[in-house]
C-alpha positions as CSV (number, residue, x, y, z in Angstrom):
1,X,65.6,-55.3,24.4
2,X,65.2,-51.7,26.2
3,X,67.5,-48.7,25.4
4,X,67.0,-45.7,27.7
5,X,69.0,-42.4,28.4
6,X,69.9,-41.9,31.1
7,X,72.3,-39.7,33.5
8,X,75.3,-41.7,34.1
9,X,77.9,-40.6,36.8
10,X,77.5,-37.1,35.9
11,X,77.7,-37.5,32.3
12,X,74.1,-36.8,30.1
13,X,73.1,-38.4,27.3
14,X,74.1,-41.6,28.0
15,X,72.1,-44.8,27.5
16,X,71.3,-48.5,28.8
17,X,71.0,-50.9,26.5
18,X,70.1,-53.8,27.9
19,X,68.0,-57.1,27.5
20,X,66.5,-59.8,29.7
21,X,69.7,-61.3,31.3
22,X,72.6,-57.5,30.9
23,X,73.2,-54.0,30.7
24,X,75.6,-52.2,28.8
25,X,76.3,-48.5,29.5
26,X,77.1,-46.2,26.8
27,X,78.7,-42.8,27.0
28,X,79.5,-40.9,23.8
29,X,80.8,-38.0,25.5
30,X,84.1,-39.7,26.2
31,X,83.3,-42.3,23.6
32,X,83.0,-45.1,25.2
33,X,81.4,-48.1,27.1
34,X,81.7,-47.6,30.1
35,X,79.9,-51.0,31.7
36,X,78.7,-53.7,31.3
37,X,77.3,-56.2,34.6
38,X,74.3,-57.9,35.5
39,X,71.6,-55.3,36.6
40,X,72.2,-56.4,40.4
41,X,75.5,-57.8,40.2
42,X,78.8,-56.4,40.4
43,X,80.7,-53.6,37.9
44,X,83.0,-55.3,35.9
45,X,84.7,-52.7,34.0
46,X,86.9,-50.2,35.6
47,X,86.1,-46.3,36.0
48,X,88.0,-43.5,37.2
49,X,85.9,-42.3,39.7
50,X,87.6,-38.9,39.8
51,X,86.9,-38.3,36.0
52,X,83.6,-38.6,36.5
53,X,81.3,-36.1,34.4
54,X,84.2,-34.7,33.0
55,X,84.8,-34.2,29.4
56,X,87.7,-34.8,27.2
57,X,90.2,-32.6,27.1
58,X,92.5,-33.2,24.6
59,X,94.5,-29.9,25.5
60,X,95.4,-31.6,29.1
61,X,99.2,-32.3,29.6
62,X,97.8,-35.2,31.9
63,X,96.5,-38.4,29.9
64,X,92.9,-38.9,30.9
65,X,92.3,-42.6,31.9
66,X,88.4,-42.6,31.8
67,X,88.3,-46.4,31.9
68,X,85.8,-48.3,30.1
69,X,85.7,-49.8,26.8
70,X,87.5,-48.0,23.7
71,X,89.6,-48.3,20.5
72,X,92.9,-47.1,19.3
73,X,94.7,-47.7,16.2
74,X,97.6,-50.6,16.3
75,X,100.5,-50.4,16.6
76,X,101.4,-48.0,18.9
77,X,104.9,-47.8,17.7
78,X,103.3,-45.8,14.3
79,X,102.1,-42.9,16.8
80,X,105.1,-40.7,17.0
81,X,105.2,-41.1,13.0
82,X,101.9,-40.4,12.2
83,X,100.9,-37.8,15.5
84,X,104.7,-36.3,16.1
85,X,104.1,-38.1,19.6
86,X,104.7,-41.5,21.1
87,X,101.9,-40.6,23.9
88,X,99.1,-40.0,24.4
89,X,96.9,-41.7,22.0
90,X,95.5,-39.9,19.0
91,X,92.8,-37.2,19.9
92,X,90.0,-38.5,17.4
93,X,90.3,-42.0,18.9
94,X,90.9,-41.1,22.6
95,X,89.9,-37.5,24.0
96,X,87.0,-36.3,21.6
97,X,83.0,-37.0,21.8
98,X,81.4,-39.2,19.6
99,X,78.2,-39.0,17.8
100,X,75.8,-41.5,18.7
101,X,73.1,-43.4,16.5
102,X,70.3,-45.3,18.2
103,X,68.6,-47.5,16.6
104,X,65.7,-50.3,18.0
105,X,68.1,-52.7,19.2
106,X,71.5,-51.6,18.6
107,X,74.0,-48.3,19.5
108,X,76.5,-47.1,17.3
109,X,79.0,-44.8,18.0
110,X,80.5,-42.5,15.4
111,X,83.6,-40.3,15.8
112,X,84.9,-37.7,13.3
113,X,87.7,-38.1,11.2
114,X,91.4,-38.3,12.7
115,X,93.3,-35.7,11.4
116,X,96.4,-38.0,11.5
117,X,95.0,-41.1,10.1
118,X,92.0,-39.6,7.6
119,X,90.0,-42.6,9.5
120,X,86.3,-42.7,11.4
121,X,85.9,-45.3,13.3
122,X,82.3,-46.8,14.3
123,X,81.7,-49.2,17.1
124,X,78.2,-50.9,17.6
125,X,77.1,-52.0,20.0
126,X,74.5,-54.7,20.3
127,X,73.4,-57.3,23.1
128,X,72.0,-60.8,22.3
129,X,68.1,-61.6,23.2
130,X,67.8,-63.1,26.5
131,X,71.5,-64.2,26.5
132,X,74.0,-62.2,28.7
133,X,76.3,-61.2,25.7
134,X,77.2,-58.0,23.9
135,X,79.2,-58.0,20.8
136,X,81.1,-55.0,19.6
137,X,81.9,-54.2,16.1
138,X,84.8,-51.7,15.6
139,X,84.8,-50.3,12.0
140,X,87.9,-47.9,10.2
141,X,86.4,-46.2,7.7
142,X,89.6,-44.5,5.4
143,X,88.2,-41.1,4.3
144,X,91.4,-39.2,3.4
145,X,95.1,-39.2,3.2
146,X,97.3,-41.5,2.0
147,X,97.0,-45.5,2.4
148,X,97.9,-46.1,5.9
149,X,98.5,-49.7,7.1
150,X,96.7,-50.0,10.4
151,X,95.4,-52.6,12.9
152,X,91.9,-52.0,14.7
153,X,92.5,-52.4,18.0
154,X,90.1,-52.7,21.7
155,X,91.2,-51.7,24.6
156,X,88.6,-53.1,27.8
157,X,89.6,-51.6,31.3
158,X,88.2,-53.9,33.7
159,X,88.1,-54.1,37.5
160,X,91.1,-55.5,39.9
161,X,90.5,-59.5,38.7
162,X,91.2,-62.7,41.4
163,X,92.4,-63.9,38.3
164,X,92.9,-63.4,34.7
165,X,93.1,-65.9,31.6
166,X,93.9,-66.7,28.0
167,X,93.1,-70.0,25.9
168,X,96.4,-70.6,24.3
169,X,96.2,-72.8,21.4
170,X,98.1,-75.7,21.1
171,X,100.5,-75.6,19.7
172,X,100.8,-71.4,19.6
173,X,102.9,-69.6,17.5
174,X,105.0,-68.6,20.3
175,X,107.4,-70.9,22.0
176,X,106.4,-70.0,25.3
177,X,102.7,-69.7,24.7
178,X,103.1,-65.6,24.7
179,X,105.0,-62.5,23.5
180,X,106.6,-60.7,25.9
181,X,105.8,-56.7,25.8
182,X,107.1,-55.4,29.2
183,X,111.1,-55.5,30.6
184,X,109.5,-58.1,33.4
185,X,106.6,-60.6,32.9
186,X,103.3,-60.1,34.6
187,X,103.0,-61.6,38.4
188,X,102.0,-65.5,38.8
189,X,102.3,-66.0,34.9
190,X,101.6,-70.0,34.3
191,X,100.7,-71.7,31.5
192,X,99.0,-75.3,32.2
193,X,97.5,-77.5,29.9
194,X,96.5,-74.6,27.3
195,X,95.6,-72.3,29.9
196,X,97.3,-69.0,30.9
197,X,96.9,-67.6,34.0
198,X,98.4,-64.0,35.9
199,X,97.5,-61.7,38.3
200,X,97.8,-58.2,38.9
201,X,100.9,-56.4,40.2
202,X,100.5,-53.7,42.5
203,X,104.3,-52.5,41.9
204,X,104.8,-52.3,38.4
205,X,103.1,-52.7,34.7
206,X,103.6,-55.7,32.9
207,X,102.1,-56.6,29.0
208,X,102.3,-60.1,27.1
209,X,100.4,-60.7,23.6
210,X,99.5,-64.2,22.4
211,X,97.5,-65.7,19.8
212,X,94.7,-66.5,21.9
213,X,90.9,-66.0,20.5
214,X,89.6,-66.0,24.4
215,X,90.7,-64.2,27.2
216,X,89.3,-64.5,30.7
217,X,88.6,-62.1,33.3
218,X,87.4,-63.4,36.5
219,X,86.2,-61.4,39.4
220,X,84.6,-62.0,42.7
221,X,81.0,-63.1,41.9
222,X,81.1,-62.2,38.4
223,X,83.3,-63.7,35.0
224,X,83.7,-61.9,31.6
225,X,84.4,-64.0,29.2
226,X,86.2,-62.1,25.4
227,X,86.3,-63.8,22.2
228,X,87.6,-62.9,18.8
229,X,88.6,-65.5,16.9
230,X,92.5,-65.1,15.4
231,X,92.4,-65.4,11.7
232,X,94.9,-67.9,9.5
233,X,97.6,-66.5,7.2
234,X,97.8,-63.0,8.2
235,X,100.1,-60.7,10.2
236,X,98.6,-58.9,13.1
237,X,100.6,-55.8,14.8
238,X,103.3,-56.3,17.8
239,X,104.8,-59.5,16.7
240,X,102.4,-61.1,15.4
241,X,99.9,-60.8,18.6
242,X,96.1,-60.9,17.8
243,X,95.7,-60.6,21.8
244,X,97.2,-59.1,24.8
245,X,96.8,-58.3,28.7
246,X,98.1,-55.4,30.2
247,X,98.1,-55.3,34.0
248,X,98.6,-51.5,35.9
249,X,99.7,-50.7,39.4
250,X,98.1,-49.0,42.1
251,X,96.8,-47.0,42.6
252,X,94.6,-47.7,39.5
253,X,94.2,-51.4,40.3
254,X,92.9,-52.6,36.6
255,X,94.1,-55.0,34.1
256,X,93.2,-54.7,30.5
257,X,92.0,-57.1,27.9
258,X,93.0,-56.7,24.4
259,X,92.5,-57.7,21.1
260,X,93.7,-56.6,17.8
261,X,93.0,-57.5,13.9
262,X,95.0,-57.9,11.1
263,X,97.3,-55.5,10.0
264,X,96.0,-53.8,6.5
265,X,96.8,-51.0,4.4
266,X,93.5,-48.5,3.9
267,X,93.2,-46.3,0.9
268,X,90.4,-44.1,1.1
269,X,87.2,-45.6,0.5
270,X,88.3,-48.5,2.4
271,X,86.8,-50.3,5.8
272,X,88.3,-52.9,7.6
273,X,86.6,-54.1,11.4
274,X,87.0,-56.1,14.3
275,X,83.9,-58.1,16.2
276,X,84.8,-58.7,20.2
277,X,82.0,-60.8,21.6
278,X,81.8,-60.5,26.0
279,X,79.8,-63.0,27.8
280,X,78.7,-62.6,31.4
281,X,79.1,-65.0,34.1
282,X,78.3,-65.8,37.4
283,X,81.7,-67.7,39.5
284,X,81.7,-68.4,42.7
285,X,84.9,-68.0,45.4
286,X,85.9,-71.8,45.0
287,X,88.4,-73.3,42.7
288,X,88.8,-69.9,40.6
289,X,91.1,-72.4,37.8
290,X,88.6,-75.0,38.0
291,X,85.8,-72.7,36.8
292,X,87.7,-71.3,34.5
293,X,88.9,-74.4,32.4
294,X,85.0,-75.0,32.5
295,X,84.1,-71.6,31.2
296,X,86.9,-72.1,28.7
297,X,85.8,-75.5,28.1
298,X,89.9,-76.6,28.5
């Protein structure tokens, strides 16, 4: 296991964690990480290439879409109530640098205290020896205020997909296998044999949830595979979704993978986290479903 700083895209101070097998990329001044690939393989995570080595600015009237790998607080629909605003996200979470602790194996990123919320949030950042798989942590730390209920919730930006997935258990909560989010559903939406499959629409957004612990992304050469396992007896944010999949149009062709924990109500003094494990693949251009009920062992 190496970590080095390095120069990324314009932004210094940032670091490469990485092992035998993967690389991670870490930038705390936007708070976020930014990739993670094979070291000769292709990126899988999506960056705004015209943001690069630019710094929040959480003054901007324009929302900042750095890409990457970050967290917000769920649900959205509590933003206007606790922020005065329905968009964009809350500064401290979203537009702000982080601090950044480095220890021999592991990265932890450390944000100050959201004026709205009276929560820190940590995320480290670790990668598995000689396996090509990073796991995440997200912690809310509740320093001040008054009890909040909240949801810790990732948000990963990754590249245009051939196709994108979700294990659906069987039998889901959910009728239809998913939640609708969006006025249409997302293009090539099929569910078969436990497996749901979409693509990306270039016209408009679309957004399901579903109470899937896996989600698939599958690119060209290169799978990322998402777990967080759903947890019994509890009520998770945006009817009851532990997971969803957002898909944007061009011309910012990404999709994002998403997962969310239970909902609970912090008083100060109070944590609560979320663990999101990624696993690299390799996939070739044959039978994209076939690979994928392998990797998803469906």
């Amino acid at each position: 296991m190496t970590i080095k700083k390095i120069n990324y895209q314009g932004w210094e101070d940032s670091y490469i964690l990485s092992n035998s097998q993967v690389e991670a990329v870490i930038v705390p001044a936007i708070g976020r990480i930014m990739q993670f690939r094979f070291p000769d393989g292709e990126n899988t995570f999506w960056e705004d290439s015209q943001l690069y080595g630019k710094v929040p600015n959480k003054k901007s009237e324009e929302w900042n879409n750095f890409g990457g790998d970050k967290t917000w607080p769920a649900p959205q629909s509590e933003w206007k109530k606790m922020t005065k605003i329905s968009w964009p996200p809350p500064d401290t979470f979203d537009s702000v640098p982080v601090k950044v602790e480095v220890q021999k194996n592991e990265i932890t990123l450390i944000s100050e205290i959201d004026p709205f919320y009276g929560i820190r949030f940590y995320r480290q950042i670790t990668l598995e020896p000689n396996e090509p798989i990073m796991k995440v942590t997200t912690t809310f730390e509740k320093v001040k205020g008054d009890s909040q209920q909240v949801s810790v919730w990732t948000i990963t930006q990754l590249n245009e997909p051939v196709s994108v997935f979700a294990a659906i258990p069987q039998p889901s909560i959910f009728p239809q296998g998913y939640n609708k989010q969006s006025d249409d559903l997302p293009a090539n939406l099929k569910i078969d044999n436990g497996i749901l499959s979409l693509t990306r629409d270039r016209d408009k957004p679309h957004k399901i949830g579903s109470d899937a612990s896996t989600l698939l992304w599958v690119g060209e050469k290169t799978a990322v595979r998402m777990d967080s396992p759903r947890i019994d007896k509890v009520i998770y944010p945006d009817n009851n979704s532990n997971s969803e999949i957002y898909t944007n149009y061009d011309p910012k062709a990404y999709v994002e993978l998403e997962f969310l924990s239970p909902l609970k109500t912090l008083q100060v003094g109070e944590k609560m986290d979320l663990t999101v494990t990624y696993t690299l693949i390799k996939t070739t251009s044959e039978n994209i479903e076939e690979q994928a009920r392998k990797i998803l062992q469906r």
